[in-house]
N, C-alpha and C positions, 0 to 999 in steps of 0.2 A: 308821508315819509320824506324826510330831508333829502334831498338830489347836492348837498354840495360837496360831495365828494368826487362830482363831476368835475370839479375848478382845479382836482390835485393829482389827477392823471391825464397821461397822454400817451395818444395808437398810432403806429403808424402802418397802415393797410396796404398789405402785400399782395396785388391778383391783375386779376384784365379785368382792365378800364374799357369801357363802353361809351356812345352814345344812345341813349333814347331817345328816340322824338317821336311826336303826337301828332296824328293831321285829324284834327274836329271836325266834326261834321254831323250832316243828315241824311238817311234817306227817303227819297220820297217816290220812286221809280224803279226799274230793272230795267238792266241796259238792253236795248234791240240787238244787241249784237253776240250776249252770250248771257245766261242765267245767274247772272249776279248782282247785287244792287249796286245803285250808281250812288257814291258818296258825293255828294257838293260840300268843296270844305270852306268850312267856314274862319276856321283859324288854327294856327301851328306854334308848339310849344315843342322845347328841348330841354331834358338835364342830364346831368350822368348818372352811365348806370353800371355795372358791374361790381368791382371792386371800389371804383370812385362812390359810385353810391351809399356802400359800408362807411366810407368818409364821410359823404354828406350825413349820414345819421347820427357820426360823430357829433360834428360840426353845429349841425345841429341841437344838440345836446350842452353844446357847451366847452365841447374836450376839444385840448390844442390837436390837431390830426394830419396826417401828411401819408397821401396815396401813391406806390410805388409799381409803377406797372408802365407796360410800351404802349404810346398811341403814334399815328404817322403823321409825317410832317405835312398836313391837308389842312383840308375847313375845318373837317369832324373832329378834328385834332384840336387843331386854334380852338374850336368852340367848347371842347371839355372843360379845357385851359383855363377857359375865360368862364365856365360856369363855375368849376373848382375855386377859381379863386376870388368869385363875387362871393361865397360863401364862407372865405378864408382856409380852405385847404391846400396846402402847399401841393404841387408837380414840378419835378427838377425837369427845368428845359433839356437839361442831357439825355432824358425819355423820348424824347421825340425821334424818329427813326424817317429819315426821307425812302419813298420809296412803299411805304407798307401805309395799308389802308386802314383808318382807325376804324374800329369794331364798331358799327352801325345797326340800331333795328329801332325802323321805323314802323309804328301801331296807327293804323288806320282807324278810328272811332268814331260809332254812328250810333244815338241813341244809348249813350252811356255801355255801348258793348264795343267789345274787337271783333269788326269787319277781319283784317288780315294785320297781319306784321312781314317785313320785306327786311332780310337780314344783309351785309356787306361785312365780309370777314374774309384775310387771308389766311392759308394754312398754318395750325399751331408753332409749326418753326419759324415762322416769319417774326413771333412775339416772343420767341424764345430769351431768357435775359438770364442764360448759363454760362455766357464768357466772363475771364478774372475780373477786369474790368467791374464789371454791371454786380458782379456779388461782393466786390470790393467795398463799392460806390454802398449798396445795402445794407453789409455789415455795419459802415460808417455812421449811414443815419441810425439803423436801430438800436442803434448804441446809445443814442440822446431821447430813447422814449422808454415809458417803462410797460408796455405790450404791443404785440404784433398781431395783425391778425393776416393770418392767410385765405383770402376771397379767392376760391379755385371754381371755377366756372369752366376749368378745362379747355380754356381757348390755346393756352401756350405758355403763361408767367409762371404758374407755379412745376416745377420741375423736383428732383430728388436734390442738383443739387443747391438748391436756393433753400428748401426744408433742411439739409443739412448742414449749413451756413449760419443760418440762423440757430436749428439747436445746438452749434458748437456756440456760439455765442451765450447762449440762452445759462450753457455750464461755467460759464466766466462770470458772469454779475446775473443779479437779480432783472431777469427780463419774461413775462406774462405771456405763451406763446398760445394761441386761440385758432382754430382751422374749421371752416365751414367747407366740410371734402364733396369733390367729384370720384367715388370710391370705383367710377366704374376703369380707373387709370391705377397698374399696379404703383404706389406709393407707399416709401415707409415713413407711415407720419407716428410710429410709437413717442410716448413721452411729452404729448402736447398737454398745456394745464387745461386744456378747453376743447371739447369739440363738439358739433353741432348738427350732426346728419339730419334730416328728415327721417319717416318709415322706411321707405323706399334706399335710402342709402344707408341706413344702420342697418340691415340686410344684407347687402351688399359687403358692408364691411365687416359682420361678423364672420365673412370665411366659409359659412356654415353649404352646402349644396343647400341647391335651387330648391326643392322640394323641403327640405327639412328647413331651412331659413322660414320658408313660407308657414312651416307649422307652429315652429317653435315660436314663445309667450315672448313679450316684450321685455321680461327679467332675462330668459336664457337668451336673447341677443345681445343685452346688455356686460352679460356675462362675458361671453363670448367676444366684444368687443375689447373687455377690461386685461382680457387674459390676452389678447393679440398685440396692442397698443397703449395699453396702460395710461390711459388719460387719468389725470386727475379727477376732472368732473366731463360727465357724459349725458348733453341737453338732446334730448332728442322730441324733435316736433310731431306733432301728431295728427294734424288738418283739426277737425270739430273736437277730438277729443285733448286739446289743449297740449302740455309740456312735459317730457317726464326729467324727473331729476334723478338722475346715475351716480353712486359715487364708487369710489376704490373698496371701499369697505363692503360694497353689498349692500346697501342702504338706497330704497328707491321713493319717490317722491312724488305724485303726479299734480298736475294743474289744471284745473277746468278752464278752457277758453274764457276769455274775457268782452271777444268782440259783439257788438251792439248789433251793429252796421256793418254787411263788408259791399263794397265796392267795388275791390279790386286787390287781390292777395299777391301780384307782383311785386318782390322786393320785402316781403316780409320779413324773411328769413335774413335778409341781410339787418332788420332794424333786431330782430333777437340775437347776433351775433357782435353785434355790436355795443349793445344797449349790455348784454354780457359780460361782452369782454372789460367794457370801463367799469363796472362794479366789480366783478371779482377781481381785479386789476389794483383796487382802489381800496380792496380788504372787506368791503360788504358780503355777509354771510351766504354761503350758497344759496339758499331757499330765498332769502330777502332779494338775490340780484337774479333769480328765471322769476321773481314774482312779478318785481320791475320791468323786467323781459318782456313780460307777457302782457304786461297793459299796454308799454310801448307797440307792440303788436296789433295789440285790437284796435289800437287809435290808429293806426296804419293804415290797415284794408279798409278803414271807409274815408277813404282818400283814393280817387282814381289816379291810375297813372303809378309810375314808380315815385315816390313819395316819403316825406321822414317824418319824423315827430318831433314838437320844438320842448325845451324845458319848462317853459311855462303850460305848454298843453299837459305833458305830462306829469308835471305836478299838481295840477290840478283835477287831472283823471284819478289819480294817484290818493286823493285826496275827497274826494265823490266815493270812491270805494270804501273807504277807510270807513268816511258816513253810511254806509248802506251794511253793512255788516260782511256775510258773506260774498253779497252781489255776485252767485253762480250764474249764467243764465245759457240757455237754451242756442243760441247762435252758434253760427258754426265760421270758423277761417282756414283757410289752408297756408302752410309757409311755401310760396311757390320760387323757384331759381329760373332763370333761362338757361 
């Protein structure tokens, strides 16, 4: 399958930016002092991770990308900064907020598993970015891209009225708007061209009570979604049972997992939200861009760590497949968020 339709669009990603970092290691012992093992580390990596991350999968990919969210004027800051833009993703130094601590979680790993993760985070109003100002400054840039994607992670960035800024915008020219929800936060995200819950959040966001959400079939959630918020198209992830495809019309679609190998299913969902948003963005056929989606995915989780896919990997998974026919197989991944 051709990827160059990646060269003629461009996202620019709306959410809380993150730090990730990795401390490697091993164990070989349990500490005398309380029943847990002792890691000896052996080496420490960093990349971004939240909303920046959906950028790097851009980026990756190919697509010009520019991530819009508060980090503080710190290390963890400096160092997004400096990973964003070793990658070429833009961060307006106007983002930087003195005083407030960039969103931090550090994953302990020992023997290719997570020991623990140690989170650094101020309360969601600290990242809040609802003064005229800072939707001003938003509206500005997203005006020179031709999709948005909203990374809500529910730290603090994505708010009603920044959703509402942009869909006013969205009614004035041709702009692509995409949302990977935190559905447990009342939001009105009706009218999105894109959204991308997992099981567990298309639940949630069908409305539906606790007990009957739980019973009702993956169609009548899907329903129930379409009738609330009227997406265009409604991807929803599955873990081992792969993608389904939703549309306005009542037309459903589903996708057997594609992954081999999984690894590590942090960050997945952001590479299916992503890898999404630039294809239908780009005019690639629904079915043709969750199919795309979904190899992007599988090459993902067997990558530790939060992690992206580059163009040439993926076209040439893309293209493996294509050679094997169906290439269903039996593995299983999950799309996991922090």
């Amino acid at each position: 399958m051709n990827l160059d339709f990646l060269d003629r669009v461009s996202v620019l990603v709306v959410g809380d930016i993150m730090l990730d970092r990795y401390l490697w290691g091993g164990v070989r012992r349990i500490s005398p002092e309380a029943p847990v093992p002792v890691v000896e580390v052996l080496r420490e990596t960093a990349t971004a991770g939240g909303a920046a991350n959906v950028a790097l999968n851009l980026a990756a990919l190919g697509v010009r990308t520019e991530v819009f969210g508060l980090v503080g004027d710190d290390a963890s800051g400096r160092e997004v900064a400096a990973l964003l833009a070793s990658q070429g993703v833009l961060l307006d130094p106007r983002l930087r907020r003195a005083g407030v601590s960039t969103i931090t979680k550090s994953r302990v790993m020992a023997q290719r598993q997570q020991v623990c993760r140690l989170d650094w985070e101020a309360k969601p109003d600290q990242y809040t970015l609802q003064h005229p100002e800072a939707l001003e400054l938003l509206a500005d840039k997203a005006a020179t891209y031709d999709a948005v994607i909203l990374s809500d992670y529910a730290k603090g960035v994505i708010a009603q009225p920044v959703i509402d800024r942009l869909r006013a915008l969205a009614q004035q020219r041709p702009l692509f708007l995409a949302m990977d929800p935190k559905p447990k936060r009342a939001l009105d995200v009706r009218g999105m061209h894109l959204l991308t819950p997992n099981r567990g959040e298309a639940i949630e966001l069908s409305g539906l009570a606790a007990e009957a959400a739980t019973a009702a079939s993956l169609d009548e959630l899907c329903r129930e979604i379409h009738m609330r918020y009227d997406p265009e198209h409604l991807v929803v992830t599955l873990s081992e049972e792969g993608i389904l495809l939703s549309s306005r019309t009542g037309s459903h679609r589903r996708f057997p997992t594609v992954a081999r190998e999984v690894a590590d299913v942090s960050g997945a969902g952001d590479t299916v939200v992503a890898t999404l948003t630039a294809a239908l963005a780009a005019g690639v056929p629904p079915a043709d861009a969750v199919h795309i989606a979904n190899v992007a995915a599988g090459l993902v989780v067997a990558k530790l760590g939060t992690a992206t896919v580059t163009r040439p990997e993926l076209a040439h998974a893309l293209r493996n497949e294509a050679g094997e026919g169906s290439g269903e197989n039996k593995h299983s991944h999950q799309f996991g968020r922090s």
